[in-house]
N, C-alpha and C positions, 0 to 999 in steps of 0.2 A: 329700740328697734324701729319703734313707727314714726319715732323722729328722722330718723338714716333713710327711712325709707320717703319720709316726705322730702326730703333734701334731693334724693335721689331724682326723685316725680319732677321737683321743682328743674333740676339742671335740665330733664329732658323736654320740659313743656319752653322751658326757656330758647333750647336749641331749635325746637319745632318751629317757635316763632322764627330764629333767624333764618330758617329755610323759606317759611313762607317773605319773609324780607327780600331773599333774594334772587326769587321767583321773582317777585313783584319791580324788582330791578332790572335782571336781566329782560323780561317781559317790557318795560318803558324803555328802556336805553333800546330796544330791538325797533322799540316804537317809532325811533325818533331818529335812528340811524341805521346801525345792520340789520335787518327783519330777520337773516337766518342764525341769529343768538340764541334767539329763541328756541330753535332747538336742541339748544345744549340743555333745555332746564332737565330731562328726564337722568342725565348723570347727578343733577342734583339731587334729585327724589331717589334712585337709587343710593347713592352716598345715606343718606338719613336713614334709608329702608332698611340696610345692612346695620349701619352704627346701631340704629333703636326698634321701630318696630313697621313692618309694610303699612301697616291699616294704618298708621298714625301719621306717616308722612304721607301718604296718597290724601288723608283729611285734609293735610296744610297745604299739598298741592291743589287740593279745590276749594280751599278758601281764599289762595292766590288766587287763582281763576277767577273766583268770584269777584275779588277786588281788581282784576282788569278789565273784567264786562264793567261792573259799575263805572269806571274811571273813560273804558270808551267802548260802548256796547260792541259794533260792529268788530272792531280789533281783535276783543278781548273772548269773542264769539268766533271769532275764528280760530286764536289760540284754543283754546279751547277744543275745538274739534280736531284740531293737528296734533296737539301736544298730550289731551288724558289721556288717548286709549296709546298711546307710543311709550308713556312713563309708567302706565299702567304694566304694558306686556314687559316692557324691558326691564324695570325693578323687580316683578317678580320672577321671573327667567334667571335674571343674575341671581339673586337671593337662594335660588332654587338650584343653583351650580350647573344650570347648565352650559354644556359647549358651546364656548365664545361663537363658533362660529354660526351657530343654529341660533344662538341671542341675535347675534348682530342680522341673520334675516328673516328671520320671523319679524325681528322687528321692522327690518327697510319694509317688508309687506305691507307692515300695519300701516306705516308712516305715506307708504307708497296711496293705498285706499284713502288713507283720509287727505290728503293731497285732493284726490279726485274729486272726494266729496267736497271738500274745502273751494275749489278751482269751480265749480259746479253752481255752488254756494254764491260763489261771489259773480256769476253769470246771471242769477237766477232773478228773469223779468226782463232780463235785456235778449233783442232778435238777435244775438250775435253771441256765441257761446266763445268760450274763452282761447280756443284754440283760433277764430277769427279777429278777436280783440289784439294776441300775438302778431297775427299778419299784419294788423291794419300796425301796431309799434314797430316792428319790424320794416314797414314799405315807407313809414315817416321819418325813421331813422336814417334809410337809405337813401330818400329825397335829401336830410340836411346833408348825408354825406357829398351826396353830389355835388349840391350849392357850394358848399366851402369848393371842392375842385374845380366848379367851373372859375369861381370868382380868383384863383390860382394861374387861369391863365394858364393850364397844362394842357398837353397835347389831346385834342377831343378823340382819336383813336383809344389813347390810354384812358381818358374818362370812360369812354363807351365801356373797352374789356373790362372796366373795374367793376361798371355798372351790371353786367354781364353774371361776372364771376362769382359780386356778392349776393344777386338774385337767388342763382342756384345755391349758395350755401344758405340763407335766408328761409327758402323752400324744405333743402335738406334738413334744417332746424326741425320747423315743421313738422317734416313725416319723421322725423326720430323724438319727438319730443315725449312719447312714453318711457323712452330707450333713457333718452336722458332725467328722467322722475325718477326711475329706478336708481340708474346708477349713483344722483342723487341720498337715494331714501339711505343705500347702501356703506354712504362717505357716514353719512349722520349716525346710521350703527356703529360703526364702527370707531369715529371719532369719540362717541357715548360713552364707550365699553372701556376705550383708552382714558380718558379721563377720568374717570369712576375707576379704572385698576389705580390709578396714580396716587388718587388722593385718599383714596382706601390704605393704601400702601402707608400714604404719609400716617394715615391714623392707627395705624400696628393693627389695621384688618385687611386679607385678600380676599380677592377671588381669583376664579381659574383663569390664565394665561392666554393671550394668543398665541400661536404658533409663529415664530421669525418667518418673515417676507422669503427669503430665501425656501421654505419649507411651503409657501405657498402651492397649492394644484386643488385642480377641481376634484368632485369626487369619482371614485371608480365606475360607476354607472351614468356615469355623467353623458360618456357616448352613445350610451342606450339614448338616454330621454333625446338626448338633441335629432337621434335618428328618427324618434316615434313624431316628436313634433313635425320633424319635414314632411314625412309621409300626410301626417293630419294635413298639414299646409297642401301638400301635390292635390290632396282628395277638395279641399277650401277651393283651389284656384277655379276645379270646375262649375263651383256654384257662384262663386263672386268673386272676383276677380280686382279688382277695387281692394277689399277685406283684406284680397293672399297678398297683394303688392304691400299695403302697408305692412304685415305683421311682418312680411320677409322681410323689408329693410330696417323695421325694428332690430330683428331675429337676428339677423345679421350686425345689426352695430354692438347687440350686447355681445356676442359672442364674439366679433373680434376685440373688445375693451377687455373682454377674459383670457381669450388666448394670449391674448398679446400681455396680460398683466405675468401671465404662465410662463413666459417667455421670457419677460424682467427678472421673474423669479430663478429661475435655471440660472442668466449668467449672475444674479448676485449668488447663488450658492456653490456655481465655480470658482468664483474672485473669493467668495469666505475660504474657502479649499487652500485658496494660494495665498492667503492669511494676506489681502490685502484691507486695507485700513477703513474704516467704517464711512470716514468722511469722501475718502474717493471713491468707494463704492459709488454712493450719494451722488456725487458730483457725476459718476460715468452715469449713473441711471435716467439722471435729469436729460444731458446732454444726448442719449439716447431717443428721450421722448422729445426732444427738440427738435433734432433735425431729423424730418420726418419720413425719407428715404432710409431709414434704419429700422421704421417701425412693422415694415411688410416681413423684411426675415426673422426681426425677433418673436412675430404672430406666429409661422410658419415654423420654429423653432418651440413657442407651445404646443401646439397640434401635434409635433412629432414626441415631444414629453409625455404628454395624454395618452397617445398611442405606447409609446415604448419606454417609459417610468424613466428615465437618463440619470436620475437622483439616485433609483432606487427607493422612491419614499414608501411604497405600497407593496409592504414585503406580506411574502402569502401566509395567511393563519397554521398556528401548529395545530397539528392534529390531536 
């Protein structure tokens, strides 16, 4: 028996190790090419946390860690503040069965906070905080754009509007750029949860489900909160006025990327209705967010969902 059982120990201290391996992988390959691989490692530490035990893989996640502060202090110090407490909440969350969709933003939260800190972090000592650092890559980006089109020899009307047009979206970057961390933090849950159902799956273990795109909508109280915020916001503007502009156009960009996600969702779950094909669905949903004179009615097509449930998906509790 205590030989079975040390066999047993032996396979699982073996497998720990390849986690921490491929931590340490995907953490260098982030290093040295895509930076945002990186945060796929928390479907890895979930994976192990399910298959064997939480406490043991969170170990071999911070002795990865460890081994990429030593390997390059700064890098490995910023993984580090992005990536434990995001594998931490999201291993144990899943492990704990909860609803995917409370997994996936609780965690974009976590993910979201240590972004700030992290962005923060990497400012810290220099007179120009990170949001001024984006300006300054943003207005040097747009100088080389320029250069290439002067030295094109194109019409200096059409340089000027171009120069013009990418200013303000440049700018817009800018005042939306908490808008876009979130929605960010948001892809990362949710890609997390999807790869970790898959390969759990491959290994004869699950966890709970997301709900099909088609079945997508915000929740029932959802109009509540958006109404309570504005009102906070109307009471904001009379004290500072600066604050209510940014958060409104924040406010505003997340909530049209929802509505409008609300919106996608409806016609793919009339096209499921009319039992058309998986791959044209796909094809009509891209094409939709393509050309982007189609994206105001399909927002406007959520909003009336949220209002008047068109699915049906929010049927009222039995008594």
């Amino acid at each position: 028996m205590n030989t079975l059982n040390n066999e047993t120990q032996k396979k699982i201290n073996i497998e720990l190790m390849l986690e921490i391996i491929i931590i340490l992988l995907i953490g260098m390959f982030s290093r040295f090419t895509f930076g945002s691989l990186m945060f796929l490692i928390p479907a890895v530490v979930c994976v192990f946390s399910i298959k064997y035990s939480f406490k043991e893989s969170v170990i071999s996640l911070a002795v990865a860690l460890l081994a990429l502060i030593l390997i390059d202090r700064s890098y490995g110090l910023m993984t580090l503040i992005q990536i434990f407490p995001l594998s931490l909440v999201f291993s144990y969350m899943v492990k704990q069965r909860k609803k995917p969709r409370d997994v996936i933003l609780v965690s974009a939260l976590i993910l979201f906070l240590c972004l700030l800190i992290s962005l923060s972090a990497l400012t810290a000592g220099s007179e120009l905080d990170f949001t001024h650092q984006l300006k300054q890559f943003l207005d040097n980006q747009l100088k080389t754009q320029i250069d290439i089109l002067e030295n094109t020899n194109l019409d200096k009307d059409f340089i000027e509007d171009f120069k013009v047009s990418q200013a303000n979206i440049n700018n817009y970057i800018l005042q939306i750029l908490p808008s876009i961390l979130i929605v960010y933090s948001v892809v990362i849950g949710y890609i997390n949860y999807n790869i970790s159902k898959y390969t759990l799956r491959k290994l004869g273990l699950g966890i709970r489900e997301i709900a099909p795109f088609s079945k997508f909508s915000v929740p029932s109280n959802f109009g509540i909160g958006v109404f309570t915020v504005l009102i906070f916001m109307l009471i904001l503007r009379n004290f500072d006025a600066v604050i209510y502009e940014a958060l409104f156009i924040n406010l505003m960009a997340v909530l049209g990327l929802i509505f409008m996600l609300q919106g996608l969702s409806v016609v793919d779950y009339f096209l499921k209705k009319r039992n058309m094909k998986t791959f044209l669905r796909i094809i009509l949903m891209i094409l939709i967010v393509i050309i982007t004179p189609l994206l105001t009615p399909i927002t406007i097509l959520g909003c009336i969902d949220m209002i008047f449930d068109l699915r049906k998906l929010k049927r009222p509790r039995k008594s």
